[in-house]
KEZA-655220 format. One record per residue (C-alpha): residue in one letter; x, y, z; residue number from 1. Coordinates in steps of 0.05 Angstrom, whole numbers, m for minus. Layout:
BEGIN
type:A, xx:X, yy:Y, zz:Z, seq:NUM
...
This chain:
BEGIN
type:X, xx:676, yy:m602, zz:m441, seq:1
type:X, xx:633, yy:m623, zz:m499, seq:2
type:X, xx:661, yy:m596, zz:m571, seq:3
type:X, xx:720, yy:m565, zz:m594, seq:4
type:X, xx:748, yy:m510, zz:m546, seq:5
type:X, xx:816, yy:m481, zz:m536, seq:6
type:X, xx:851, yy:m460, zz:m491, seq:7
type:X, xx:824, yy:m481, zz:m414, seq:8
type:X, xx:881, yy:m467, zz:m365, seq:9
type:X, xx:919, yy:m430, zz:m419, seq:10
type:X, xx:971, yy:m421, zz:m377, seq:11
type:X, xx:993, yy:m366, zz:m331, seq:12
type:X, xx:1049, yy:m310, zz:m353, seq:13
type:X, xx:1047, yy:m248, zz:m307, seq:14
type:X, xx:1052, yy:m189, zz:m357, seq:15
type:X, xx:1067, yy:m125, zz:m322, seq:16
type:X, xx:1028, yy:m74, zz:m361, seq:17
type:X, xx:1016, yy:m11, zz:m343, seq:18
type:X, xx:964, yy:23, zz:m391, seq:19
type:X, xx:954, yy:86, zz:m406, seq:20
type:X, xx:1002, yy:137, zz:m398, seq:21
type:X, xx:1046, yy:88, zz:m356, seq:22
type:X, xx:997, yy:77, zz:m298, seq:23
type:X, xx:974, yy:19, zz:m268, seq:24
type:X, xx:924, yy:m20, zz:m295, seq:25
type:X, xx:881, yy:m29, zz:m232, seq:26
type:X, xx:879, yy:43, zz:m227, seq:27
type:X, xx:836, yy:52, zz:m286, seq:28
type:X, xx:759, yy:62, zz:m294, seq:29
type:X, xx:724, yy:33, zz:m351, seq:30
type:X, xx:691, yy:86, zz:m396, seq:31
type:X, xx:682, yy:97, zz:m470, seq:32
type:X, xx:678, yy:43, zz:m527, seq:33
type:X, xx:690, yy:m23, zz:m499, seq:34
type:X, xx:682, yy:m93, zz:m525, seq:35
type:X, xx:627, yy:m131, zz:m530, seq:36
type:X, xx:619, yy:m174, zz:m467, seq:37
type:X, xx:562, yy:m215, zz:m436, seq:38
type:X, xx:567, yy:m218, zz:m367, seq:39
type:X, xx:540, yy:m248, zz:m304, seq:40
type:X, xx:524, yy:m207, zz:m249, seq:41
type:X, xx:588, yy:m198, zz:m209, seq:42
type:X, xx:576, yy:m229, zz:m143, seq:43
type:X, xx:622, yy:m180, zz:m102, seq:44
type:X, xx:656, yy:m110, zz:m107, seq:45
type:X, xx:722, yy:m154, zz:m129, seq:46
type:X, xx:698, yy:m189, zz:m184, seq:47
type:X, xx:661, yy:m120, zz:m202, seq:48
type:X, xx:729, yy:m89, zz:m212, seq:49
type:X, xx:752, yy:m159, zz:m239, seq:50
type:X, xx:695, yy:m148, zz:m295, seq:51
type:X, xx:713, yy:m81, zz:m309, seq:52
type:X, xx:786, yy:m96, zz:m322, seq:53
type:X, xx:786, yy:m149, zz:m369, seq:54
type:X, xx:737, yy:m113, zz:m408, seq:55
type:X, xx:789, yy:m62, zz:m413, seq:56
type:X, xx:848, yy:m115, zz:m428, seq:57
type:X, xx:810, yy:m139, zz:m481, seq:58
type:X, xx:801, yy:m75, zz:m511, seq:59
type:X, xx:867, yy:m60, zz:m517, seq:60
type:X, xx:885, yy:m140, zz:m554, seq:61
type:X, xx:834, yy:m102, zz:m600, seq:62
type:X, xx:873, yy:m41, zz:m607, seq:63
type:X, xx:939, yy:m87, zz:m630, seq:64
type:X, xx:895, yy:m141, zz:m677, seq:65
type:X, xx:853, yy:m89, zz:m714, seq:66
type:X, xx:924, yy:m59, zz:m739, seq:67
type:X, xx:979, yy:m118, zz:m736, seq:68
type:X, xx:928, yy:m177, zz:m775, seq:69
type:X, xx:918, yy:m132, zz:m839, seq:70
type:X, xx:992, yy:m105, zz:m836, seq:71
type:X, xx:1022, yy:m166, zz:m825, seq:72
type:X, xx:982, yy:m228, zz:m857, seq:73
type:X, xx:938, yy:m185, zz:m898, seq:74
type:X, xx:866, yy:m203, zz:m854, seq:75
type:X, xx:814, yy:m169, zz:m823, seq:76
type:X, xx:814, yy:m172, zz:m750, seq:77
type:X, xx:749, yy:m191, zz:m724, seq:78
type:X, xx:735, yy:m181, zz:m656, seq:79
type:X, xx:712, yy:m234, zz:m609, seq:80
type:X, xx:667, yy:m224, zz:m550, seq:81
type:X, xx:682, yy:m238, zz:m483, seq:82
type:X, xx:631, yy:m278, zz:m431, seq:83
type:X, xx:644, yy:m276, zz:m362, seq:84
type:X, xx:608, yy:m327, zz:m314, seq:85
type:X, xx:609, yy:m358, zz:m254, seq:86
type:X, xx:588, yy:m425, zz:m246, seq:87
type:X, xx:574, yy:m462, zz:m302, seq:88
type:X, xx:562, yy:m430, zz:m382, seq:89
type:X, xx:536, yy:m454, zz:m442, seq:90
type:X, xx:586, yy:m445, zz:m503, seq:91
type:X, xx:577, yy:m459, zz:m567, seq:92
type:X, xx:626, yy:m513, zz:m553, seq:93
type:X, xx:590, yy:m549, zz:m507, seq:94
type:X, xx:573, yy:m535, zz:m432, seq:95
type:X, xx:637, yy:m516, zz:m382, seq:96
type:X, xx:651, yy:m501, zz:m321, seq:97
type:X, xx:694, yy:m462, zz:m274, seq:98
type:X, xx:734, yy:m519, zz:m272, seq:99
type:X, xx:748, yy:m508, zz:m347, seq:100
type:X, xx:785, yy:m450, zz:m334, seq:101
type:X, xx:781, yy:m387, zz:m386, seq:102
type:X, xx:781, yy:m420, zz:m457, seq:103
type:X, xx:764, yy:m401, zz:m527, seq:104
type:X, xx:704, yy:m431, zz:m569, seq:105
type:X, xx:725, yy:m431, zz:m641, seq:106
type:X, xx:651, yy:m449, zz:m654, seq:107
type:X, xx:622, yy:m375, zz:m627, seq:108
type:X, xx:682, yy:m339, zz:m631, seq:109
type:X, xx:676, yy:m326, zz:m559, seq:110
type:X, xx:725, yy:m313, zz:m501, seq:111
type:X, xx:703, yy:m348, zz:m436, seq:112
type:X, xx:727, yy:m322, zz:m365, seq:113
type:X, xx:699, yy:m352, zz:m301, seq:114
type:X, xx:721, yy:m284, zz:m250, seq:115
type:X, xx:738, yy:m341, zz:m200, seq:116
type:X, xx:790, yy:m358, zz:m233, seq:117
type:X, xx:839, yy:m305, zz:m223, seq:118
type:X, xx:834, yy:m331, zz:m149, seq:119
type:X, xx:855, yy:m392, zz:m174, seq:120
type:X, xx:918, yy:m354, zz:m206, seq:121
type:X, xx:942, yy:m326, zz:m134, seq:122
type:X, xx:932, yy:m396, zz:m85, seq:123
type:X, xx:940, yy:m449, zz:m141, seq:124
type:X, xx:1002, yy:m420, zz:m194, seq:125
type:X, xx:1026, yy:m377, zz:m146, seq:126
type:X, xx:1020, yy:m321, zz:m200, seq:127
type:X, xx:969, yy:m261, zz:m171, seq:128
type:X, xx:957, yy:m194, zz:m199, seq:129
type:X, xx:928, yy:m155, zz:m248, seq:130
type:X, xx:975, yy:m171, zz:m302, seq:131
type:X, xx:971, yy:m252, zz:m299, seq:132
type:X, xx:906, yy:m227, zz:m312, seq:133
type:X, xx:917, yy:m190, zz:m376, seq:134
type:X, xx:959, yy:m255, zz:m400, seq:135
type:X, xx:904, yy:m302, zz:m389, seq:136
type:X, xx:859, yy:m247, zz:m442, seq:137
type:X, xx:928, yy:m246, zz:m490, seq:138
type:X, xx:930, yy:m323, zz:m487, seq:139
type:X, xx:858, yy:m329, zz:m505, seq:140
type:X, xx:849, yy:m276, zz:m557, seq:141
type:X, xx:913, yy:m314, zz:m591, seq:142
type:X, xx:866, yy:m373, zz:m609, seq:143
type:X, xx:826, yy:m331, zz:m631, seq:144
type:X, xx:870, yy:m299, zz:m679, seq:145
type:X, xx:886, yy:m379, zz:m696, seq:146
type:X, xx:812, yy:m382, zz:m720, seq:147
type:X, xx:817, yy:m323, zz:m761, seq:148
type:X, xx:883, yy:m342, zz:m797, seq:149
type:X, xx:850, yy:m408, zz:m810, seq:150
type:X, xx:894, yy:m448, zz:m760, seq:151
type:X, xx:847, yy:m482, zz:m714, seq:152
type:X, xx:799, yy:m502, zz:m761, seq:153
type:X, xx:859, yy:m541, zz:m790, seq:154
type:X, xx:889, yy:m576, zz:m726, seq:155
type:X, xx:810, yy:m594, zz:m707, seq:156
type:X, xx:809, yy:m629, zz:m770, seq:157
type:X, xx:878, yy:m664, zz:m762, seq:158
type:X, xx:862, yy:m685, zz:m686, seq:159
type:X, xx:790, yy:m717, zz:m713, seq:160
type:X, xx:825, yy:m765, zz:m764, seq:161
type:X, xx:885, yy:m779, zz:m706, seq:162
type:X, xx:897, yy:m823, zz:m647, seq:163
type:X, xx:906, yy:m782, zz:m580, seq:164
type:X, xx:970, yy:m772, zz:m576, seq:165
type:X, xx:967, yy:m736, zz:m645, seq:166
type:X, xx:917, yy:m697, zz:m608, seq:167
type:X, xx:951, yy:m681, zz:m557, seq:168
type:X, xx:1012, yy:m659, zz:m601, seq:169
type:X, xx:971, yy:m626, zz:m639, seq:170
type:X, xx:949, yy:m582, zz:m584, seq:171
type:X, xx:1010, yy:m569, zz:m546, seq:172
type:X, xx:1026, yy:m534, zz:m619, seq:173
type:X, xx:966, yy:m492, zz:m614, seq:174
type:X, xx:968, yy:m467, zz:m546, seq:175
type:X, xx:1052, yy:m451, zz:m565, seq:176
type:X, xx:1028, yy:m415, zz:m614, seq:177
type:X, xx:978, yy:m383, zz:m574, seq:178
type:X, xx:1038, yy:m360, zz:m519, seq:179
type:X, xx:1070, yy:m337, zz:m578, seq:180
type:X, xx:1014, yy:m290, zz:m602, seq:181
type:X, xx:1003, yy:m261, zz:m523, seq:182
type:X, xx:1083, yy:m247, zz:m540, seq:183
type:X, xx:1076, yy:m201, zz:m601, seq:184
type:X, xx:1010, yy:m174, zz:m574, seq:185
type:X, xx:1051, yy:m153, zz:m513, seq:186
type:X, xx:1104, yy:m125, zz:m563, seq:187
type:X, xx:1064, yy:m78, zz:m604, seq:188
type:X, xx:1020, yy:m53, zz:m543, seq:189
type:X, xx:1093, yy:m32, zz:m510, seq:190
type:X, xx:1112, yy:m3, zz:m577, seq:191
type:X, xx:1038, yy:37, zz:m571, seq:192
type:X, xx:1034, yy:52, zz:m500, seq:193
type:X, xx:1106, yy:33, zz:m475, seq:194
type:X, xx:1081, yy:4, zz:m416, seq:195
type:X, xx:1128, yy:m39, zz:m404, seq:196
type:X, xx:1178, yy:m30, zz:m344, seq:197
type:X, xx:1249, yy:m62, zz:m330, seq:198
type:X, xx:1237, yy:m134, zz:m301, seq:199
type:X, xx:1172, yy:m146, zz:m327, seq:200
type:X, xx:1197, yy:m193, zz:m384, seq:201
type:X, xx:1229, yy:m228, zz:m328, seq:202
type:X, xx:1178, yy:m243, zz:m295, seq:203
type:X, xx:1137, yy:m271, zz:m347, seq:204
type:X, xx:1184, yy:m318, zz:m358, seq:205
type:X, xx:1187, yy:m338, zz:m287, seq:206
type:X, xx:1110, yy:m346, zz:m280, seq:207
type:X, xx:1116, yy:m387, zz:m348, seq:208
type:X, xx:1173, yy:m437, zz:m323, seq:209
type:X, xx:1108, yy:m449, zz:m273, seq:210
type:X, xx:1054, yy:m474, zz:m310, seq:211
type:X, xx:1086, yy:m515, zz:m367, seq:212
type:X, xx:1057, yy:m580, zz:m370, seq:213
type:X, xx:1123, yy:m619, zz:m345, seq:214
type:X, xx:1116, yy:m583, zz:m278, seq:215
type:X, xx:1043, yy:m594, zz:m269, seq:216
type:X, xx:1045, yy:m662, zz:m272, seq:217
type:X, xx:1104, yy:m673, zz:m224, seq:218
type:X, xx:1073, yy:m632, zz:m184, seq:219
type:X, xx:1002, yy:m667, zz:m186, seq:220
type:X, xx:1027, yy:m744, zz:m197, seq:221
type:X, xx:1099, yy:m749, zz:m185, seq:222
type:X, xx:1124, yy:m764, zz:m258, seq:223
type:X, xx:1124, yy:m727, zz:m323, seq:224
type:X, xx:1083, yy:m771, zz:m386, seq:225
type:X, xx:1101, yy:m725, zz:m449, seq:226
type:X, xx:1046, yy:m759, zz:m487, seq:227
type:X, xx:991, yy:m731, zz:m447, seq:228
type:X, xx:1016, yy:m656, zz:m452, seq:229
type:X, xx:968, yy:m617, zz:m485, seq:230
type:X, xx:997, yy:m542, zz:m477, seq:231
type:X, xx:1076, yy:m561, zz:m476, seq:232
type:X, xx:1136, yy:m557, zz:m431, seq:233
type:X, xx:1152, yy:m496, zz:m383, seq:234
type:X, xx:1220, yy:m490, zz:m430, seq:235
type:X, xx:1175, yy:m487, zz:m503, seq:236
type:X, xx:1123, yy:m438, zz:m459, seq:237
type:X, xx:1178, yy:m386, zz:m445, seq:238
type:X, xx:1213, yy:m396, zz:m508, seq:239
type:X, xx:1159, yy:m377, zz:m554, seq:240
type:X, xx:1134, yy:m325, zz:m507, seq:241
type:X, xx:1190, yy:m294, zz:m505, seq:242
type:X, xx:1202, yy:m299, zz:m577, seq:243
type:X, xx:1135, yy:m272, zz:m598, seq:244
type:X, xx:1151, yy:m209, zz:m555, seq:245
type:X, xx:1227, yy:m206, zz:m588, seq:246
type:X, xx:1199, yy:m203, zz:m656, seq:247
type:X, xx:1134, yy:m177, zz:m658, seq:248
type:X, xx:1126, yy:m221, zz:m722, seq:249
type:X, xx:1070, yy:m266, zz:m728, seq:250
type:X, xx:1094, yy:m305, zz:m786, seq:251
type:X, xx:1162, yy:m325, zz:m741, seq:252
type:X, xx:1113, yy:m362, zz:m704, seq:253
type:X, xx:1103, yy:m429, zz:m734, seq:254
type:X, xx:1098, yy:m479, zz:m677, seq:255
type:X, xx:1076, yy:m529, zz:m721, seq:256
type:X, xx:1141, yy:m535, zz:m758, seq:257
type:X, xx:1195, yy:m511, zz:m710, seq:258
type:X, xx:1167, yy:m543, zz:m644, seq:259
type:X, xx:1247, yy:m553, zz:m614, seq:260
type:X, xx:1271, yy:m508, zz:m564, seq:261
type:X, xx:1347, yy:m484, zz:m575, seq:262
């Protein structure tokens, strides 16, 4: 896709959330301060409604950053905007496609959602719903908290002086790190909200055991190559995951240093 991005299929980890007041997130009309979003015109009522809800998900990443980056690594939270597209966009990274999936661009500080894709999410992962949905945002938003905390500009730097499979290494840390993030984002917004019912947890983990790179490529070509993983192994998906939603504690989330899963 042209320059540094992060993110593209960032992975799929059905969240249940049920936002305000406990009620389901598909349920709920947009209204009041939201996020800064470009967006193309919705082709259909369903990507309408599609439009209108991650516009609310991201709001609510908003509502967790702007309060747990000061308290807990003493920055600012600034907040990104959100483009939705169909087709084909130009980032600041370069030009993408649907085919990108949703990614970040470190370069514009800018969350990129083709609305197609959460079609994607129900025939390809197997993963539908509103709340893979809100992952997808949680996942995407992590990188960008990465690019606040200074993180990505440093594994950009590391990957341009490296052979590929430093690279890829490289970037099977970041997008851990990233899972990890969507974890204590989905931590704090139950402590906020508690939205959270019995199970959910659960079945994140089950929709991340999907999507980890070792099961996508058996699935695709038969065999498993380590060296060309690039967001890390359905085990290290649900491990940090589910640690970043045990702790709630960014700083327990260095990927970079403790990349084996007990």
């Amino acid at each position: 896709m042209g320059r540094y991005a992060v993110g593209g299929v960032g992975g799929v980890i059905v969240l249940i959330l049920s936002l305000l007041f406990g009620g389901n997130l598909s349920d709920i009309n947009i209204g009041g301060d939201q996020p800064a979003t470009q967006q193309a015109p919705a082709s259909n009522p369903e990507q309408d409604q599609n439009a209108k809800f991650v516009s609310l998900v991201l709001k609510y990443t908003e509502d967790v950053w702007n309060k747990e980056l000061p308290a807990q690594a003493g920055k600012d939270y600034v907040d990104p905007k959100l483009v939705l597209f169909t087709g084909q966009v130009q980032a600041g990274c370069g030009r993408a496609s649907a085919a990108s999936g949703p990614f970040y661009c470190p370069l514009d500080q800018k969350v990129y959602l083709d609305l197609s894709f959460f079609d994607e999410l129900t025939q390809r992962f197997q993963a539908p719903g509103d709340f893979a949905m809100a992952y997808v945002i949680a996942h995407e938003v992590g990188h960008h908290v990465q690019k606040l905390l200074g993180v990505s500009d440093k594994v950009q730097a590391l990957q341009q002086n490296g052979s590929q499979k430093q690279a890829n290494a490289l970037s099977v840390r970041l997008e851990l790190q990233a899972d990890f993030l969507a974890g204590v984002w989905a931590h704090h917004i139950q402590k906020m909200k508690q939205v959270l019912d019995p199970g959910d947890i659960e079945e994140a983990l089950k929709a991340a055991n999907a999507i980890g790179d070792d099961r996508l490529q058996r699935e695709a070509q038969g065999r498993v190559v380590p060296d060309a993983f690039t967001h890390g192994t359905s085990e290290q998906r649900m491990h940090w995951f589910k640690k970043g939603f045990d702790t709630g504690d960014i700083n327990q989330g260095d990927t970079f240093k403790d990349l084996e899963v007990q």
